[in-house]
C-alpha positions in Angstrom: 6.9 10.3 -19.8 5.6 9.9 -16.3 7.9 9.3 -13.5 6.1 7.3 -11.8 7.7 5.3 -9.0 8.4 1.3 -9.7 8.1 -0.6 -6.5 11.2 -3.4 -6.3 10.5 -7.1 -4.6 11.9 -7.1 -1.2 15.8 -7.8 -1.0 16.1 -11.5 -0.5 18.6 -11.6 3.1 19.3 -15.2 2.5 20.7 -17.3 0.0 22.1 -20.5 -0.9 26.0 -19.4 -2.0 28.7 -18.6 1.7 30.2 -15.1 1.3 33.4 -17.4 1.0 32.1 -19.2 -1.7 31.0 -15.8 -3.5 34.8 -14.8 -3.2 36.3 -17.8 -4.3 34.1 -17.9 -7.6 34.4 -14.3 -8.3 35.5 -13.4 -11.8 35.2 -10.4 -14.5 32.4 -12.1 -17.0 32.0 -10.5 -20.5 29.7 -12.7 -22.2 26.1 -13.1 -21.3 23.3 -15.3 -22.4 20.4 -13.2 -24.3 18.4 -13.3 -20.9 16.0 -11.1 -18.8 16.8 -10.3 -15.4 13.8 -10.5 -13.1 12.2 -8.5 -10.4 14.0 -10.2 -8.0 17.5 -10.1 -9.4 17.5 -6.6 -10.1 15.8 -5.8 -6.3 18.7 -7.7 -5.1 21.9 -6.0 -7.1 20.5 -2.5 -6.2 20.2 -3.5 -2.9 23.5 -4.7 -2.5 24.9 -1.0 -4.7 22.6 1.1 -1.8 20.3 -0.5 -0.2 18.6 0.8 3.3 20.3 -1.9 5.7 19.3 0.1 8.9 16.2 2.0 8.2 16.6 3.3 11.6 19.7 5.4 11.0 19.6 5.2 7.1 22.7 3.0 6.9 23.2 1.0 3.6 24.7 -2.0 2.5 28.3 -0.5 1.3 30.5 1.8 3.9 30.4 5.5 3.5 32.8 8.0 4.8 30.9 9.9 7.8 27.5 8.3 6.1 27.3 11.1 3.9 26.6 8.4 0.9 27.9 10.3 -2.4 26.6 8.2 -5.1 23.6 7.7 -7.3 22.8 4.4 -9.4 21.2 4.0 -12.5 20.3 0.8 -14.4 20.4 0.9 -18.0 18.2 -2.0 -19.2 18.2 -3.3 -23.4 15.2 -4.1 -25.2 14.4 -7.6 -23.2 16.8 -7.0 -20.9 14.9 -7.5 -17.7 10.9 -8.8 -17.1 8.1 -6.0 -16.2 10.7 -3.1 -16.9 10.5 -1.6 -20.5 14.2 -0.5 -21.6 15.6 2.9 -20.6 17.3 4.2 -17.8 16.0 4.3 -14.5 17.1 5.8 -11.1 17.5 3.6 -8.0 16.0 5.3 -4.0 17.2 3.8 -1.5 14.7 4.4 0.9 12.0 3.4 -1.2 13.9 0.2 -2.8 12.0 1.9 -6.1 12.7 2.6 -9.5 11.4 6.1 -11.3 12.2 6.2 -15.4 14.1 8.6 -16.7 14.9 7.8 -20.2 12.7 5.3 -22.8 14.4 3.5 -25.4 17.2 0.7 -25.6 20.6 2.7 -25.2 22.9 0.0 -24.5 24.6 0.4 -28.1 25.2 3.9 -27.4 26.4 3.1 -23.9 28.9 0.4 -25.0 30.5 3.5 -27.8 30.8 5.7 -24.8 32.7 3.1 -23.1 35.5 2.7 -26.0 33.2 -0.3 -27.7 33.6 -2.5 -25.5 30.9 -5.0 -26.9 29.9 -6.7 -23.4 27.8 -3.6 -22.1 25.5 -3.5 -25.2 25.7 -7.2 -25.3 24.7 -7.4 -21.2 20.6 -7.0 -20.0 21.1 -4.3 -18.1 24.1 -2.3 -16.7 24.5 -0.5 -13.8 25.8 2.8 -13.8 27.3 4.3 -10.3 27.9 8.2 -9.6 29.3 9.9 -7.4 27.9 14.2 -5.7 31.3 14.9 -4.6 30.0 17.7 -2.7 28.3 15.3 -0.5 31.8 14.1 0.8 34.0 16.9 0.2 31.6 19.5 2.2 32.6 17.9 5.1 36.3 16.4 4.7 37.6 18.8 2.4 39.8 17.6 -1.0 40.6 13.8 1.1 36.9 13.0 0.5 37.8 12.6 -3.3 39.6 9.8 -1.7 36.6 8.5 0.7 34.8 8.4 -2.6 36.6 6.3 -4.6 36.8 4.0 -1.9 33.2 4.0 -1.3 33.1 3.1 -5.4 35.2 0.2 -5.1 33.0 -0.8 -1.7 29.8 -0.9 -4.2 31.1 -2.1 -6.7 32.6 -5.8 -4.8 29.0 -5.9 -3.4 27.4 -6.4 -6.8 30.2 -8.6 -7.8 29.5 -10.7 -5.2 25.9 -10.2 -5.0 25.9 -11.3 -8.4 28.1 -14.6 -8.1 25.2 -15.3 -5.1 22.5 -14.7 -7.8 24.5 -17.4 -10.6 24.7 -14.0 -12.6 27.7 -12.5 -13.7 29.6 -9.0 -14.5 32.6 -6.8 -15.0 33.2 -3.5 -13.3 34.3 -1.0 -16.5 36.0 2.0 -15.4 36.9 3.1 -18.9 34.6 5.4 -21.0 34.1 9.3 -21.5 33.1 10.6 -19.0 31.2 13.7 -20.6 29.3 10.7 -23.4 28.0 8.8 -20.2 26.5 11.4 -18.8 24.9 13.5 -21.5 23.8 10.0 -23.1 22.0 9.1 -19.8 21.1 12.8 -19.7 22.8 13.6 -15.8 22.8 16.2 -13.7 25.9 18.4 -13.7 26.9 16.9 -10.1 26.9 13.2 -11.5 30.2 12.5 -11.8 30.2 8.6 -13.9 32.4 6.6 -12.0 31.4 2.7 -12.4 29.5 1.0 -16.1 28.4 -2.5 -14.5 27.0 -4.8 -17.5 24.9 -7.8 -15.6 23.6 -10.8 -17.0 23.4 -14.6 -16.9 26.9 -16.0 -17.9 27.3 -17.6 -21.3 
């Protein structure tokens, strides 16, 4: 399988929903139409998980404790789940705004048994997975930057809410699944600690 490197659209900086309105119309949405995302959609929720939003210093679009930026995201796309991207798992850079395949095949019923059958991630197009290199954190503040990454979790993880309520998409941020299935399903390093299962789609 080559690893070639998937170049993303541009992020799209302006839209037609208020941050506001985003707020007020968030909510946790667990059925989706049987939809593809496109290009654009899925440039745009990466973007807002880690996105470069100062390429000068490397600052992204979610807060990070001493910018020492912990996590990785995956997307985990179904058969048909998104246009131009065949289903798998691929790895989001930052800097790049690209995708590089890891995994071929649909995995999203697999995924949705690792978290407890809960029938809206295999249901979803695509779900986003966040983890978290502790040792990025804790290297520099000690056992508190356990803390600073949660917090940096729950900072992603509004930002593609919202982002998604901006795109007329919806989702639900799953925090329950074992731990050990996500990550030898998606096939992890050893520092990739699961933290966030995203499913995305239009809202049914």
């Amino acid at each position: 399988m080559s690893a070639k490197a998937i170049k993303l659209p541009p992020p799209r900086l302006r839209g037609d929903v208020s941050v506001e309105d985003a707020i007020n119309r968030r909510r946790s949405i667990r059925r989706f139409l049987n939809e593809p995302l496109t290009p654009e959609e899925i440039s745009n929720l990466l973007w807002s998980a880690q996105g470069i939003t100062d390429p000068r210093y490397g600052f992204r679009a979610a807060p990070s404790a001493g910018a020492t930026y912990p996590m990785e995201i995956y997307l985990v796309v179904k058969s048909g789940g998104a246009v131009d991207l065949p289903p798998g798992v691929y790895h989001y850079h930052p800097y790049e705004h690209t995708l590089t395949k890891i995994l071929d095949g649909d995995l999203s019923r697999e995924l949705s048994h690792a978290c407890l059958g809960q029938e809206w991630v295999e249901e979803a197009p695509v779900n986003i997975v966040i983890c978290a290199i502790y040792e990025r954190t804790v290297s520099r503040y000690g056992e508190r930057g356990i803390r600073y990454v949660h917090m940096e979790a729950g900072h992603i993880g509004e930002n593609v809410h919202l982002q998604s309520v901006a795109l007329g998409l919806g989702c639900v941020m799953i925090g329950a699944f074992y731990d050990d299935e996500v990550r030898k399903l998606l096939k992890l390093p050893k520092d990739h600690q699961p933290l966030y299962v995203i499913p995305v789609g239009k809202p049914r």
